[in-house]
Each structure stands twice: as structure tokens, then as C-alpha cells.
MARGU-685752 format. One record per residue (C-alpha): x, y, z; residue in one letter. Coordinates in steps of 0.25 Angstrom, whole numbers, plus 5000, padded with zeros to 4 digits. Layout:
N
+------+------+------+---+
!    X !    Y !    Z ! r !
+------+------+------+---+
!    X !    Y !    Z ! a !
...
+------+------+------+---+
//
This chain:
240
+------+------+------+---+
!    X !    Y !    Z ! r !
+------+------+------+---+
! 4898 ! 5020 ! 4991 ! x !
! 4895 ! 5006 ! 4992 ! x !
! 4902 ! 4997 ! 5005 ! x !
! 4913 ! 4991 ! 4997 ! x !
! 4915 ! 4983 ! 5010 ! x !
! 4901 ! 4977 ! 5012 ! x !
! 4907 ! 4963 ! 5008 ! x !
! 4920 ! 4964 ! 5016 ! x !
! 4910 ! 4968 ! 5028 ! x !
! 4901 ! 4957 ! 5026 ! x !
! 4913 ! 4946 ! 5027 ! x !
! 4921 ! 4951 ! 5038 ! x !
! 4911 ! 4960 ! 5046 ! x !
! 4909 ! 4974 ! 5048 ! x !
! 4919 ! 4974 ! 5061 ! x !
! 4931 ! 4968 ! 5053 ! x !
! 4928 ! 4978 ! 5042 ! x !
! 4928 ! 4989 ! 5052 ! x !
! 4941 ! 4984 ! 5056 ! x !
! 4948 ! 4984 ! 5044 ! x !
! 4943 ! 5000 ! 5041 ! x !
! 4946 ! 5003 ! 5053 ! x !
! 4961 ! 4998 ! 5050 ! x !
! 4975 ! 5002 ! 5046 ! x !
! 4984 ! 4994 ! 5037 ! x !
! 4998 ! 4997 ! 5032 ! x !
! 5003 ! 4988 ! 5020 ! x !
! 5019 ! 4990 ! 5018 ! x !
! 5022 ! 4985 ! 5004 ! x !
! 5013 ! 4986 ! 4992 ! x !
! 5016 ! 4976 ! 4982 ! x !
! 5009 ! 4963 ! 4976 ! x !
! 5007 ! 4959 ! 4993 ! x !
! 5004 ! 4972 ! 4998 ! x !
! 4994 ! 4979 ! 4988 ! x !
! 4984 ! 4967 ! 4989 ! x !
! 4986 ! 4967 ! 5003 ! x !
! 4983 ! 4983 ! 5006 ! x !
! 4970 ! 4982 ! 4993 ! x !
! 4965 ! 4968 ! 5002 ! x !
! 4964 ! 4977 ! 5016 ! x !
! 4958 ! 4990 ! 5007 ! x !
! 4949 ! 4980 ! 5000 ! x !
! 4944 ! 4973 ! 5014 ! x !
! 4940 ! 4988 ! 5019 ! x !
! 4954 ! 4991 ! 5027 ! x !
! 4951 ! 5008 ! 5031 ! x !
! 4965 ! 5012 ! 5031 ! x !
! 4979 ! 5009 ! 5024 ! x !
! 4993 ! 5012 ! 5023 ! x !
! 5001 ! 5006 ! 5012 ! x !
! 5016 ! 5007 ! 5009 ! x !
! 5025 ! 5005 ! 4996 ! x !
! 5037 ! 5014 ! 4990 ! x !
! 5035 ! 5007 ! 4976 ! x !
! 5030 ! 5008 ! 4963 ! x !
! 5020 ! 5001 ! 4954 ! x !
! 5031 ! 4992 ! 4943 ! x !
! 5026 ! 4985 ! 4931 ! x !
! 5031 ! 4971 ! 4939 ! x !
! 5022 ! 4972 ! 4950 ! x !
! 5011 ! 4971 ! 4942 ! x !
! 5010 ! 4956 ! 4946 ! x !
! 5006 ! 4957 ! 4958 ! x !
! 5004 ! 4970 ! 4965 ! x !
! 4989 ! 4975 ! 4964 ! x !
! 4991 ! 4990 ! 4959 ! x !
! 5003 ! 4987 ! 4948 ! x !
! 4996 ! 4989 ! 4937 ! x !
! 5001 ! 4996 ! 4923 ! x !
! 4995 ! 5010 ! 4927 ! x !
! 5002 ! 5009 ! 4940 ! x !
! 5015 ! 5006 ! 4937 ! x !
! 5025 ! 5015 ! 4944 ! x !
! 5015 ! 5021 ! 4952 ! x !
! 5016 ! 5020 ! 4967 ! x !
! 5011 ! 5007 ! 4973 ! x !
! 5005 ! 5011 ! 4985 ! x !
! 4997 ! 5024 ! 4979 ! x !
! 4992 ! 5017 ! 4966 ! x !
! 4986 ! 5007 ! 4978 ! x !
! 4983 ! 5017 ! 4986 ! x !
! 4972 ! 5023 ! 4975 ! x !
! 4968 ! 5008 ! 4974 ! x !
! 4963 ! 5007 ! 4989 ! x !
! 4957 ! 5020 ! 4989 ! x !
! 4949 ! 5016 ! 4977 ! x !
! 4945 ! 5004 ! 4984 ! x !
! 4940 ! 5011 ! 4998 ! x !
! 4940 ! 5025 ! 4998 ! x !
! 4941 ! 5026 ! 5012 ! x !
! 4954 ! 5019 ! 5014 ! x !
! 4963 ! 5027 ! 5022 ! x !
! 4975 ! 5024 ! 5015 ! x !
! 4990 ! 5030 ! 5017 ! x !
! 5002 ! 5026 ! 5006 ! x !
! 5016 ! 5027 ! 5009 ! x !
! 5023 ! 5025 ! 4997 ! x !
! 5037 ! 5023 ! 5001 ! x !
! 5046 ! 5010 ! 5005 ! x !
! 5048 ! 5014 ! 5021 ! x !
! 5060 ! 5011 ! 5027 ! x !
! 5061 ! 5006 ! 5041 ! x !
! 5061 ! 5019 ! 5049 ! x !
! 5051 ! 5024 ! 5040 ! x !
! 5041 ! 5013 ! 5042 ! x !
! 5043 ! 5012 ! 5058 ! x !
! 5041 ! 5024 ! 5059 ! x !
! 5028 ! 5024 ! 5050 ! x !
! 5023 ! 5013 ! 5057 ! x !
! 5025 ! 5021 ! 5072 ! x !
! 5017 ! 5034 ! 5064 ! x !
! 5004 ! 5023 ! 5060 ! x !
! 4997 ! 5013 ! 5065 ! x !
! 4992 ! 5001 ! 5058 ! x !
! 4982 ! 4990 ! 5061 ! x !
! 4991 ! 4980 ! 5051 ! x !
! 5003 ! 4980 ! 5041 ! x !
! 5003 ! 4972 ! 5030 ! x !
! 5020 ! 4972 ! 5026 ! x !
! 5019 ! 4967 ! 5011 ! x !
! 5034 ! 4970 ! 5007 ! x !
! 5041 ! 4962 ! 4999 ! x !
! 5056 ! 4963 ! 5002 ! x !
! 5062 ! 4957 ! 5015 ! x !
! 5069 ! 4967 ! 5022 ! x !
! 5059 ! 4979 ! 5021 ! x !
! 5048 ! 4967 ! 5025 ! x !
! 5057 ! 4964 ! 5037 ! x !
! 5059 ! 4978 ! 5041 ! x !
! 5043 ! 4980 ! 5040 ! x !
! 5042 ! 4966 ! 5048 ! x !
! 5051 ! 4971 ! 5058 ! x !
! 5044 ! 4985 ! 5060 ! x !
! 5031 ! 4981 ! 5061 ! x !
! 5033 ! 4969 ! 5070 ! x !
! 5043 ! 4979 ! 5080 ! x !
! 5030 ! 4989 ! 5078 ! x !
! 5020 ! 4979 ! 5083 ! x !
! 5010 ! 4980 ! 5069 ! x !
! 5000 ! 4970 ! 5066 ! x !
! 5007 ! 4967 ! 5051 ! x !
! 5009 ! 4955 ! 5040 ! x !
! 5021 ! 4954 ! 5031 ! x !
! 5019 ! 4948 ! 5017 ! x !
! 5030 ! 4938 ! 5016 ! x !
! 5034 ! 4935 ! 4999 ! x !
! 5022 ! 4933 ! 4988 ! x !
! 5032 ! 4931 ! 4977 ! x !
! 5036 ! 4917 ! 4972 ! x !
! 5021 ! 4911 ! 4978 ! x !
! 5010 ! 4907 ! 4969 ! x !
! 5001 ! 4898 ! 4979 ! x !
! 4992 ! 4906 ! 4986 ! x !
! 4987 ! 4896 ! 4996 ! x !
! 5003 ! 4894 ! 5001 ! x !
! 4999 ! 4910 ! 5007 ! x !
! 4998 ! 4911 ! 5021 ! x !
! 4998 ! 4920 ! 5034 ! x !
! 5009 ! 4919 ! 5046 ! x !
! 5018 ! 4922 ! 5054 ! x !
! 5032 ! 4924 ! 5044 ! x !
! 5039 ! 4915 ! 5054 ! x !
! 5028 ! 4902 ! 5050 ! x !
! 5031 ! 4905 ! 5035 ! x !
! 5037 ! 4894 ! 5026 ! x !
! 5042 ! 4893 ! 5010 ! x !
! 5043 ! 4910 ! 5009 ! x !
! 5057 ! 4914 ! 5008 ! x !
! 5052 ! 4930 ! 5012 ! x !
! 5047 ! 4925 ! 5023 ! x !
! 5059 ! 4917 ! 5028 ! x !
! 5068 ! 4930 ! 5025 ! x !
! 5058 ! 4938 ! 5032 ! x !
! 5059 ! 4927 ! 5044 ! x !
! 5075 ! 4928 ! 5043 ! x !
! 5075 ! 4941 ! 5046 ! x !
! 5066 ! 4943 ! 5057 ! x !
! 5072 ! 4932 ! 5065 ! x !
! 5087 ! 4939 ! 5063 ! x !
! 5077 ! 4950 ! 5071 ! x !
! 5072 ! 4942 ! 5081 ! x !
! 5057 ! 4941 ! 5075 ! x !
! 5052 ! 4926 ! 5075 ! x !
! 5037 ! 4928 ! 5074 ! x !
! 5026 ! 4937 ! 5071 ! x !
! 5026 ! 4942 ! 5058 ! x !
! 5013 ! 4939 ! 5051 ! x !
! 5015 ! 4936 ! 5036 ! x !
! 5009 ! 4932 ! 5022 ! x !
! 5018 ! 4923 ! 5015 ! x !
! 5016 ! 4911 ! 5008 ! x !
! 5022 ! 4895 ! 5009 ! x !
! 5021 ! 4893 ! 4993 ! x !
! 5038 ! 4889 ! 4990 ! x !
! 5042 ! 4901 ! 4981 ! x !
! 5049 ! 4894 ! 4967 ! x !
! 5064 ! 4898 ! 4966 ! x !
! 5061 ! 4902 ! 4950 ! x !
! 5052 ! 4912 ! 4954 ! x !
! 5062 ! 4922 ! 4963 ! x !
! 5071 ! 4933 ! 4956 ! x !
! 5083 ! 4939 ! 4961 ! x !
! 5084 ! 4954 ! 4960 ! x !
! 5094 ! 4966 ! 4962 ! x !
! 5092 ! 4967 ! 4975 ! x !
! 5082 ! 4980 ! 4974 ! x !
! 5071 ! 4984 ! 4981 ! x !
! 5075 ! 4974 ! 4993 ! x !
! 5074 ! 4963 ! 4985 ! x !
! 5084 ! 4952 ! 4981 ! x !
! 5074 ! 4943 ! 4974 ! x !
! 5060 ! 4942 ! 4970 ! x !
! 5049 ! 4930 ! 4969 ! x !
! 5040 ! 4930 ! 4955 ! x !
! 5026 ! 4933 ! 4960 ! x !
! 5012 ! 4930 ! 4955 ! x !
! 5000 ! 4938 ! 4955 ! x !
! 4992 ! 4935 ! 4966 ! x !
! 5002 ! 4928 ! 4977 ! x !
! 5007 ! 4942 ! 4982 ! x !
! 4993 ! 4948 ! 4981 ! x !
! 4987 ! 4934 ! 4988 ! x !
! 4999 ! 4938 ! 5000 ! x !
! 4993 ! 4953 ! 5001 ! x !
! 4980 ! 4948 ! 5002 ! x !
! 4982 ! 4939 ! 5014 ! x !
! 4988 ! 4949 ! 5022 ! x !
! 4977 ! 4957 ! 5020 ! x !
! 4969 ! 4946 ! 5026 ! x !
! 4977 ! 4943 ! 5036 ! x !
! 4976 ! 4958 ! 5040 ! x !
! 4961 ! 4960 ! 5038 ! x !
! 4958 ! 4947 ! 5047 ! x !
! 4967 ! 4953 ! 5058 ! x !
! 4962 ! 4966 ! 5059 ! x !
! 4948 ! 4961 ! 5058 ! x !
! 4952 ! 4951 ! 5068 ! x !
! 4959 ! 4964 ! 5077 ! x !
! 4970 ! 4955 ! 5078 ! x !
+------+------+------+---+
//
């Protein structure tokens, strides 16, 4: 088999390389954000990975999420992904939990496992928060994606600390509610400055933990996966 890596190797060096095989990365969330996130880190030569979603492939994720295709609709999200990595790097070490963990369940997953970063790519505010909350309490290394939906304008994307954000109303929520517990920094995020249009937000029914949508474009929720990604790939490289 040829090296797949030689280029990645030949930009970043064979020690960062190392690195990144030699790490462990738990991706929580695996929609339009978090499948491009997770294929970024297998593609740059990431050894092992741990990826979490409870749904299934719908026709109306075909927008944006990298494995919705018409032959995968209703399929799991995280096993047709999981196929897709292994066909990429044989040797990933990869473990699927295809569940939506509850609270307990995820504390108490996380106390089992460690991981050399998490990447939190939900998309609905309290189980984020509850994420947030864990991990920070748990002292892991981790970056939250704050909301892709309603942005078009890549170069408005940026990297910070959730508390420095400005024109996402995710993020403010998020902010809300992690000042009402005490937090007031230290949660490193992806969001973007872009001012969402009020024509593009639906209201819903309330299901799934959401009470409202933003409209999304095709490559605005991948661009926010693949900045995590590098922002993980430079600080376990880095060994920050």
C-alpha cells in the first residue's frame, strides 16, 4: 500500500504526524458540522476515533451533511461514516456509539475513556450546554461549534473563546446560560460574526430540542467542521 500521508508528512513533518496517529478524538454530534469535522482529522492521519450520534440519514440533510446521500437515507449516521473512514485509513481505530447520551451516561462515559480532544458539534442548546458543562467540570481539552445555519460568508468564521463572540444568537444563548452557572470564560469555540437574516429562521414544534431553525447553505456548516479540525490538529501537534 502506497503512504497516503506522504503529503500531509511532507507539510507538517513527520513528529506532528506522529502526533496526530498516536491521538484519540471524540466527535459528539455528527451532522453537516461534525461529519466534516471527524473525515478532516481521519484524512490528516488522526490513529484513533470515537464518534457519537443517535440519528438517522433524512432526505433533508442532504444539503449539508457529508454521508446523506440517497442510498443512505435512513441508515444510521455514524455507521454509514463509519464505513467511510475505514475506507479511507484502514488502520483507523475507530468506535461508534449510536445513541443520543443523556447526561449521566455521558459523565460517566467520559470517566471510562480518555481523549486527547473533543470536538462538541451539537446543534441544539441545552444538550450543547450540558456537553459544555461536563467537559469543562471534567477538565478535557474540547471545542464546541456554536450555529452554522443563517451564515453564507466564510471569511466572517472565526476561533475563540464563546465569551468574545459577536452577531451569533447561539452563542449568546450559550453565553446566558453558562453565566446563570457561574462559567464566564474558557470555552473555546467556532462560530461566525456574519449577522443571520431574520427571513431565513423557521419556527418548529418544539421537537428534537429545537424551537427554531436557521436555513443553511452547503458549505458554511462544513467550512465550521473544518476549522475545528484545524484548530484541533494545530493543538495536538503543537502539544498544547
Amino acid at each position: 500500500m502506497s503512504d497516503w500521508l506522504e503529503r500531509t508528512e511532507l507539510l507538517i513533518g513527520k513528529d506532528a504526524l506522529n502526533k496526530l496517529k498516536q491521538a484519540h478524538v471524540l466527535v459528539v454530534g455528527l451532522g453537516g458540522v461534525g461529519s466534516y469535522a471527524a473525515e478532516t482529522l481521519v484524512r490528516a492521519g488522526l490513529g484513533k476515533i470515537t464518534i457519537i450520534d443517535g440519528d438517522d440519514v433524512d432526505p433533508t440533510n442532504k444539503n449539508r451533511q457529508l454521508q446523506a446521500l440517497d442510498s443512505t437515507v435512513g441508515q444510521q449516521k455514524a455507521h454509514v461514516l463509519k464505513e467511510r473512514f475505514l475506507d479511507i485509513n484502514s488502520d483507523l481505530e475507530i468506535r461508534v456509539l449510536d445513541a443520543f447520551m443523556e447526561p449521566d451516561a455521558m459523565h460517566s462515559f467520559l470517566l471510562e475513556n480518555q481523549f486527547d480532544f473533543v470536538m462538541d458539534c451539537i446543534d441544539s442548546i441545552k444538550p450543547k450546554l450540558s456537553m459544555i458543562l461536563i467537559l469543562r467540570r471534567m477538565k478535557f481539552k474540547f471545542i464546541s461549534s456554536m450555529g452554522a445555519g443563517g451564515k453564507m460568508d466564510p471569511s466572517k468564521i472565526r476561533v475563540t473563546d464563546v465569551f468574545k463572540t459577536t452577531e451569533c444568537k447561539f452563542a449568546q444563548q450559550v453565553r446566558k446560560m453558562l453565566k446563570a452557572k457561574g462559567i464566564d470564560r474558557g470555552v473555546l469555540c467556532v462560530y461566525s460574526e456574519e449577522i443571520q437574516p431574520k427571513h431565513a429562521l423557521k419556527l418548529t414544534d418544539g421537537t428534537h430540542f429545537k424551537k427554531s431553525f436557521y436555513g443553511t447553505i452547503s458549505y458554511m456548516p462544513a467550512m465550521f467542521g473544518m476549522t475545528m479540525a484545524a484548530e484541533v490538529i494545530k493543538r495536538i501537534t503543537a502539544n498544547q
